[in-house]
GUMIVO-160121 format. One record per residue: residue number from 1; residue in one letter; x, y, z of N, C-alpha, C in turn. Coordinates in steps of 0.001 Angstrom, whole numbers. Example, Ala and Ser with C-alpha at 12.3 -4.5 7.8 and 13.67 -1.06 7.14 Angstrom:
BEGIN
R,i,aa,n_x,n_y,n_z,ca_x,ca_y,ca_z,c_x,c_y,c_z
R,1,A,13190,-5690,7800,12300,-4500,7800,13200,-3300,7800
R,2,S,12850,-2250,7080,13670,-1060,7140,12900,30,7870
END
This chain:
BEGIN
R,i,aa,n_x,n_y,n_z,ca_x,ca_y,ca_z,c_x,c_y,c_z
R,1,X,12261,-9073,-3315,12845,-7839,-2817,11805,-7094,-1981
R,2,X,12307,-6353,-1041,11472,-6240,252,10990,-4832,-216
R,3,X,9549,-4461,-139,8967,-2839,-703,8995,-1465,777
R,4,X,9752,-920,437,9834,-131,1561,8588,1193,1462
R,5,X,7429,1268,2511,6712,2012,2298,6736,2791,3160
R,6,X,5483,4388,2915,5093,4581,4382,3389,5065,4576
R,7,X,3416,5471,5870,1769,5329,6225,2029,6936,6825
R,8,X,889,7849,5952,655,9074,6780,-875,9042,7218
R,9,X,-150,10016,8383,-1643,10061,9621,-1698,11726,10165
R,10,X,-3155,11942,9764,-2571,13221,11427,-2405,12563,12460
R,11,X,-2243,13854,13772,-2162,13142,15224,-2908,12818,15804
R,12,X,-4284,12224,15330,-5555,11590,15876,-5694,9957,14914
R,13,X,-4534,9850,14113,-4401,8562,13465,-5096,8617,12291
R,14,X,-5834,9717,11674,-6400,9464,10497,-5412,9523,9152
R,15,X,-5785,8322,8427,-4711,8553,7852,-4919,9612,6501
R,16,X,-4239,9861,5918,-4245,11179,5196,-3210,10801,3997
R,17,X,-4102,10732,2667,-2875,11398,1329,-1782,12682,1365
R,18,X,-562,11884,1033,584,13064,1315,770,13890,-47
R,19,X,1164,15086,640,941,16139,-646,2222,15718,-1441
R,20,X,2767,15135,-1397,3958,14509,-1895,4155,13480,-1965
R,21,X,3923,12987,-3551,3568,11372,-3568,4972,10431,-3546
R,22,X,4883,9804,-2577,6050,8558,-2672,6411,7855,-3578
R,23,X,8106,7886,-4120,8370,6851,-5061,8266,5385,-4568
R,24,X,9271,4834,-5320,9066,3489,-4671,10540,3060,-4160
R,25,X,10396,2479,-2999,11540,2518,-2022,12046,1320,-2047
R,26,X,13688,1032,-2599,13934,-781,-2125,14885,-1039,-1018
R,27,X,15086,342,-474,15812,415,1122,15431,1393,2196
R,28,X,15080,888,3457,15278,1543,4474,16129,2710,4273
R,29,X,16911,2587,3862,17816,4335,3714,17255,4962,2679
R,30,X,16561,4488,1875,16007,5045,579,15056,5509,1057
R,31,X,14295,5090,1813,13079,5457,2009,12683,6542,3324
R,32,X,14343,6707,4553,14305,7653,5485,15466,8575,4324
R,33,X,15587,8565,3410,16050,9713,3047,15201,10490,2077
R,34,X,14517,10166,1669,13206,10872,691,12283,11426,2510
R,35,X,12007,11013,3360,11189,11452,4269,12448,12412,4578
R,36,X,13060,12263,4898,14299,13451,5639,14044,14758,5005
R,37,X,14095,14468,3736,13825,15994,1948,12333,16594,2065
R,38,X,11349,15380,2406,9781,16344,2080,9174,16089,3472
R,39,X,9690,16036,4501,9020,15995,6074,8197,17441,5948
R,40,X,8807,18423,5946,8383,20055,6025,6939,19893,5011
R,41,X,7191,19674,3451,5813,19622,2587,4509,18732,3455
R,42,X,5205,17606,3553,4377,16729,4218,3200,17041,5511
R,43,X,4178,17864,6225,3300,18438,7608,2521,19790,7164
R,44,X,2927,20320,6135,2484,21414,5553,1102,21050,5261
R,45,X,1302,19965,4521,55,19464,3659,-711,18499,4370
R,46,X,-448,18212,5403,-1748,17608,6551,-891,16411,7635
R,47,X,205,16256,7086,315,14516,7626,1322,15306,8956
R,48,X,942,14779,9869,1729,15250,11011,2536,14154,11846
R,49,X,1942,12659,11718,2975,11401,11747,3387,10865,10758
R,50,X,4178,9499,10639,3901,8881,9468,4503,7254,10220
R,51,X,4273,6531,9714,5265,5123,10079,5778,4591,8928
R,52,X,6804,4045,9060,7354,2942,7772,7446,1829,7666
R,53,X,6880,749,6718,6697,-472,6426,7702,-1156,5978
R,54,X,8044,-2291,6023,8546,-3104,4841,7889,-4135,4583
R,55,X,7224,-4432,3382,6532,-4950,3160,5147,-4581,3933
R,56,X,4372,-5277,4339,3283,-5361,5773,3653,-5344,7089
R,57,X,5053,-5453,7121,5532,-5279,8334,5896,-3862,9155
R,58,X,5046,-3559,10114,5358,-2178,10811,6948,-2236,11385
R,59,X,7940,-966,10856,9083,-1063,10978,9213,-101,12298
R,60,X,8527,1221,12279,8745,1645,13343,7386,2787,12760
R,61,X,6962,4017,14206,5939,4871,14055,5072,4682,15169
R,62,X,4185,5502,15606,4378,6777,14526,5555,7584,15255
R,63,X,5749,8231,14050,7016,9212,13997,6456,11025,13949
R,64,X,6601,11754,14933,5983,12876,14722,7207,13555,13958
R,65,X,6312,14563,12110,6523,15656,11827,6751,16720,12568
R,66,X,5927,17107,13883,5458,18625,14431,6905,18275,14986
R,67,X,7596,17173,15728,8727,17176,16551,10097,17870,15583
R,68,X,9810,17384,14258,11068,17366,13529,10738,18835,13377
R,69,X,9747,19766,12945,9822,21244,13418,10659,21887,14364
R,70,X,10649,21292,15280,10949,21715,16459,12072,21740,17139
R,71,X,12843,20806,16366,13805,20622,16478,15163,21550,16597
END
């Protein structure tokens, strides 16, 4: 079964512990719907991109936080 993760970064690529620790994800929808709920904490607390994995595989990213502000 495929592990759905993700990778936070500021916007200079460093990556950064999210103030909001990730469960564990066994779908793509599982895993953009927990980011959809704590995007706001997340950028709050340092991470201003993030990308999502499955498995080792880069699924897509980076994805800017500051945009979803802005929105």
């Amino acid at each position: 079964m495929a592990e759905w993760t993700w990778r936070f970064e500021k916007a200079d690529g460093t990556e950064v512990q999210p103030v909001v620790q990730p469960e564990e994800f066994t779908t793509q929808g599982d895993a953009e719907s927990w980011i959809g709920e704590v995007w706001k904490e997340l950028l709050e607390g340092g991470a201003e991109q993030v990308f999502l994995f499955e498995d080792s595989t880069q699924i897509y990213g980076p994805m800017s936080l500051r945009e979803a502000s802005e929105a």
